[in-house]
Structure formats: structure tokens, C-alpha cells
C-alpha positions in Angstrom: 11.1 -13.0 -4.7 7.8 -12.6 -5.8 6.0 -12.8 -2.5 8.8 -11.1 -0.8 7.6 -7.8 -3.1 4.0 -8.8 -2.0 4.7 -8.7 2.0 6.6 -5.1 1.1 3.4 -3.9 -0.3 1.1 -4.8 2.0 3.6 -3.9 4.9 3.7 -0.1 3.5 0.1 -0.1 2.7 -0.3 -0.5 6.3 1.8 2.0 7.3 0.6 4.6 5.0 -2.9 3.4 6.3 -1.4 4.5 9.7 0.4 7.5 8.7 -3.0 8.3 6.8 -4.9 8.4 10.3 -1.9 10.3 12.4 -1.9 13.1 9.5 -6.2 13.8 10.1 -5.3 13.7 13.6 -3.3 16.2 13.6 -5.0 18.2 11.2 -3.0 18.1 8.4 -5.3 17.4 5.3 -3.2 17.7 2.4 -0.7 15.1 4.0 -3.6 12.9 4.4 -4.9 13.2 1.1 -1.2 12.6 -0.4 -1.1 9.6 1.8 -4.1 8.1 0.8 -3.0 8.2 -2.6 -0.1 6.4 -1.3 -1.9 3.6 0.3 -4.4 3.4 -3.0 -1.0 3.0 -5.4 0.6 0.3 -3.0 -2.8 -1.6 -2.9 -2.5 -1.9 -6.9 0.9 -3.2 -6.9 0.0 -5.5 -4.3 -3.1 -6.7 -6.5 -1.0 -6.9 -9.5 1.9 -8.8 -7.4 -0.5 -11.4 -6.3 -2.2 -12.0 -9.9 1.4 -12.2 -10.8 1.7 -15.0 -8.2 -1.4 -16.4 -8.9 -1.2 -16.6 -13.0 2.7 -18.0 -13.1 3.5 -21.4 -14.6 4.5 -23.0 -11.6 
């Protein structure tokens, strides 16, 4: 389930990413900004989901 949550972060970091670029493209700087908090929140969980995966007892 674990790693299922990590390919759903990274996935919308992506996105976001892309959204990110679309939003200065069109001008639209405080979309931009919001979004790049967006992709700068998603990259923490995904860091914290992989030192989950990485730390667990297997």
C-alpha cells in the first residue's frame, strides 16, 4: 500500500509541476505560486513515504 501512496505522490508532484508551468504561461502568478507550494508539499510526503519504505522491518 505503501508504495502505491509513493507512485500517487510523485504522479501529482508531476502534475502540479506541469500545471505549475501552464499557470506562468499564461500569466497567472498567484496560481503558480499556490502550485508550487503544491508540488513542494507532495515532494515531502513522497520523501517521508519512501523513508517510511526504506526504515520498515521487513
Amino acid at each position: 500500500m505503501l508504495e502505491a501512496v509513493l507512485a500517487a505522490e510523485c504522479q501529482a508532484t508531476g502534475d502540479y509541476a506541469r500545471r505549475t508551468q501552464e499557470a506562468e504561461e499564461f500569466g497567472d502568478k498567484g496560481l503558480s505560486v499556490q502550485l508550487e507550494d503544491m508540488v513542494r508539499d507532495e515532494t515531502g510526503h513522497a520523501e517521508e513515504t519512501e523513508r517510511i519504505l526504506r526504515d520498515w522491518p521487513m
